[in-house]
N, C-alpha and C positions, 0 to 999 in steps of 0.2 A: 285323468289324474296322474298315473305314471309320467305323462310324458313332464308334468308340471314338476313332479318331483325329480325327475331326470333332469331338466334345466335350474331345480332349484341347487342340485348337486352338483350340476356342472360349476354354476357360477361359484359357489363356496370353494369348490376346488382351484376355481382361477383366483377367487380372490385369497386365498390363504396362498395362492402360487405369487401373486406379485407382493403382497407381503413381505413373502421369503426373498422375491428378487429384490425387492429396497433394503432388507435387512442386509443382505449379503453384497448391494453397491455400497450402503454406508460401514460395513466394514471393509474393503478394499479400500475404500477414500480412508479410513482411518490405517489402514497397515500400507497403504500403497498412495500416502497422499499425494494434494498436488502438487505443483511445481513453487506454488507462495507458499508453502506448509514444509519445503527441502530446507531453506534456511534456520527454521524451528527447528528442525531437526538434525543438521548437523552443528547447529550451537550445544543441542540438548546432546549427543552420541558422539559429537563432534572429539 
């Protein structure tokens, strides 16, 4: 039963891990967009 609950702990941790990794590429894409999204933004900062 340990070991059930050690893997059941590992997976929550990876998936709150990737999670956090998609949160933190789609905030890069939005502060660091892409190269179709530079025109938008230097009309908009421009």
């Amino acid at each position: 039963m340990k070991a059930y609950n050690l893997i059941l702990t590992l997976y929550k941790s990876l998936h709150l891990c990737s999670i956090c990794c998609c949160c933190t590429f789609f905030l890069i894409q939005t502060i660091f967009p892409c190269k179709r999204n530079q025109n938008f933004l230097q009309t908009f900062f421009g």
